[in-house]
C-alpha positions, 0 to 999 in steps of 0.5 A, a space after each residue: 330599794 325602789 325608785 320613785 314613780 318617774 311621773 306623778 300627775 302635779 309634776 305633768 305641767 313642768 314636764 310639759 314644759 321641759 320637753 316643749 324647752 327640748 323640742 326648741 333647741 334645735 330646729 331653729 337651727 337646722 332648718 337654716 341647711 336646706 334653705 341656704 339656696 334660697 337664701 344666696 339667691 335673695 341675699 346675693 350672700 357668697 359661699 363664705 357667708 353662708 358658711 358662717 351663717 350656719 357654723 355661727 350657732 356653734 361658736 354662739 353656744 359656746 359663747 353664749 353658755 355662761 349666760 346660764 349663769 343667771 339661774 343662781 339668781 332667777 331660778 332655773 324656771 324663771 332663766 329658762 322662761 328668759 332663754 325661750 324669750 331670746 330664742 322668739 326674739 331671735 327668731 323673729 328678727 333673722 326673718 325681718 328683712 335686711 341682711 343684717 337681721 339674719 346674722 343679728 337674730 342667729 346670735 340672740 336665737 342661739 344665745 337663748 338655745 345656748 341657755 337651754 342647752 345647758 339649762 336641760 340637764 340641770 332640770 333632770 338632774 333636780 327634778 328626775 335625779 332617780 331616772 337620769 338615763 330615762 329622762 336624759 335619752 328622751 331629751 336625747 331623741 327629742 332633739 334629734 326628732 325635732 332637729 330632723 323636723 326643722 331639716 324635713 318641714 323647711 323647703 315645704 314651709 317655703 312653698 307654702 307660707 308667704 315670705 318663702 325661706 323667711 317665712 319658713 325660719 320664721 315658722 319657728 317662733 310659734 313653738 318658741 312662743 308656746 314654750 315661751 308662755 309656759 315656762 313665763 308663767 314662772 315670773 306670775 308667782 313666787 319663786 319656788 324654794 331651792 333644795 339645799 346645797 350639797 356642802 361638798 358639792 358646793 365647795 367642788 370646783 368643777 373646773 379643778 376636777 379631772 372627772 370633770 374634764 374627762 366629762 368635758 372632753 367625752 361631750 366635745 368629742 362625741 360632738 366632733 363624732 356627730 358633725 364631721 359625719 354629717 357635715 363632711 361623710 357626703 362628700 367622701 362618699 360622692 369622691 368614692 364614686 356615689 351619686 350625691 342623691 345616694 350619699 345624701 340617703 346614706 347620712 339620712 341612714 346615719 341618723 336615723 340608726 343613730 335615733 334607734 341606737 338613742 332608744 337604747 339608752 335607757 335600758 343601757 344605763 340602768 343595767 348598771 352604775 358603771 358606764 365604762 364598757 359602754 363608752 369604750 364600746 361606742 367608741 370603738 364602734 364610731 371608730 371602725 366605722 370611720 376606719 372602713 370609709 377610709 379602707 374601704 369606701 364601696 362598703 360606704 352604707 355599712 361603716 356610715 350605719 356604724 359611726 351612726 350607730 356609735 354617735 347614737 350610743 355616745 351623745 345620749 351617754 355624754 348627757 347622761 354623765 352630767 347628772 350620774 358624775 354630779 351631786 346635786 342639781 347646782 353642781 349639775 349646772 356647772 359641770 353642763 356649762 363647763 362641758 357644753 361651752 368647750 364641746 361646741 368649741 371643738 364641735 366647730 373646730 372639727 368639721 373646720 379642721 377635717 377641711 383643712 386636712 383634706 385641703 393640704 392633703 389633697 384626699 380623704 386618707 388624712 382627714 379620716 385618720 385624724 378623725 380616727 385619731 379622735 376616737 381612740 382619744 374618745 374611748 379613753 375619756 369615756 372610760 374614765 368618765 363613765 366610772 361610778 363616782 361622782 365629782 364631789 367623791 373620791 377620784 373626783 
């Protein structure tokens, strides 16, 4: 039996609006990085504080997730129209002024990319159940697109408009605007019908279902595979005798492989209903990668290409899992905010806790051991989540 068309020419307005939602949810944040300089110069902020400054988005989308709650009651248009809301409202309130407004507007701007965060899969799920890898892997790349755009525009956005770093955070409201407008025009007309509930689906708790929590455990720890990497490989790779420019390039590599690795999914996916070998495989693969850093660091570009390309094999396999292990586009949307509120927990947990085994261990060897530790962990999970079975089914 075919598949539906993936678009039809009425549909083009909300995904639009999908993807304008995708292209907001990341470089808010990532822009914060390259500014930090900046930041501490006219703020006097110490390392500490800025160090919060961009680990609190992380703890924000955990705690912020359940706030996507609401699109039992509004609809997931109208919530989505909301969360572009509070990402504007923040935005524009942490380039304010007082230094209170930085931390202020961070939480609002993460609260409403926490809601789309989970929101996303929940739209696919509804809209595209037929071509879940396909529209799950584009959402994939569009936020690590935008997320590098966020990265690569801030220090040329500071130069270049009034307010030097404000101005450049602030530069973000215009795209969270945009999106802002599109997905209000939700309130401008009735609600839409909701499709029926699946009635097994919705007597599933996901939260009592170990697929679930397989699902869950495969996106915190593919999060832990992302952002210990991007956030602590630099400095393994200068202590392993690298110039700093040098081992800025090679993480730049790592995302970049890891972008290309994204691209793949969709022909991955659809190959067939059974992800198990492809889990183990990324995992695996992240895994050798972090193993040679540790053995062997002069070959430091090889093995940072490889966790590259294993996180950019995982992370658009950990979304795509939301929608092929559940039934209906509700059941979508619990299992997105069980399993994003959890992962960004351990998403912040695991570049606080590699710090920490490098401080108490004075070296790289432990910390890289625990992180390869977590791999092993991260191939199990992912072959039991990548079974073709759904929470409401058998097993579930």
């Amino acid at each position: 039996m075919s598949k539906p068309p993936l678009f039809r020419r009425a549909q083009l307005p909300a995904f639009l609006a999908f993807l304008l939602l995708a292209v907001n949810l990341r470089p808010a944040i990532t822009a914060v990085g390259p500014l930090v300089g900046s930041i501490q110069e006219t703020t006097g902020l110490s390392g500490t504080a800025l160090g919060m400054l961009t680990s609190l988005p992380l703890l924000a989308f955990a705690a912020f997730s359940p706030l996507a709650g609401f699109a039992r009651r509004l609809g997931l248009e109208r919530t989505a129209a909301c969360a572009m809301l509070m990402l504007l409202a923040g935005v524009l309130l942490r380039s304010a002024g007082p230094t209170a407004a930085l931390y202020a507007g961070t939480l609002v701007l993460a609260a409403g990319i926490a809601v789309g965060n989970v929101l996303a899969p929940s739209f696919i799920k509804r809209d595209y159940a037929a071509h879940v890898g396909t529209l799950t892997t584009l959402y994939a790349m569009v936020l690590a697109l935008s997320a590098a755009a966020g990265t690569g525009l801030a220090v040329p956005l500071e130069r270049v408009l009034p307010g030097g770093w404000r101005g450049a955070l602030a530069a973000w409201a215009l795209p969270a605007a945009a999106a802002a407008i599109l997905w209000a025009r939700a309130f401008l007309r009735p609600r839409a019908p909701e499709p029926p509930a699946d009635p097994v689906a919705a007597n599933t708790s996901v939260w009592r279902s170990p697929l679930a929590w397989c699902v869950t455990a495969f996106m915190g720890l593919q999060s832990i595979c992302f952002y210990v990497p991007v956030g602590w490989f630099p400095r393994v790779i200068q202590d392993a005798g690298y110039d700093p420019a040098v081992a800025g390039l090679m993480i730049t590599a790592f995302q970049l492989v890891s972008l290309v690795a994204s691209a793949t999914m969709p022909r991955l996916l659809a190959a067939r209903p059974d992800q198990r070998a492809l889990a183990v495989f990324a995992s695996l693969v992240i895994l050798t990668g972090v193993l040679g850093l540790m053995l062997h660091p002069a070959w430091a570009l090889l093995w940072v290409s490889l966790a590259g390309l294993g996180s950019g094999l995982s992370f658009p396999l950990a979304l795509a899992f939301i929608g092929l292990r559940t039934t209906d586009h509700r059941q979508a949307a619990s299992l997105s905010l069980m399993s994003q509120s959890i992962g960004y927990l351990l998403a912040a947990a695991g570049p606080l806790l590699f710090g920490l085994a490098h401080d108490l261990s004075g070296g790289w060897t432990a910390p890289l051991a625990g992180l390869a530790a977590s791999t092993v962990v991260l191939a199990v999970v992912g072959y039991r989540a990548g079974q073709a079975r759904t929470i409401s089914g058998a097993g579930g």
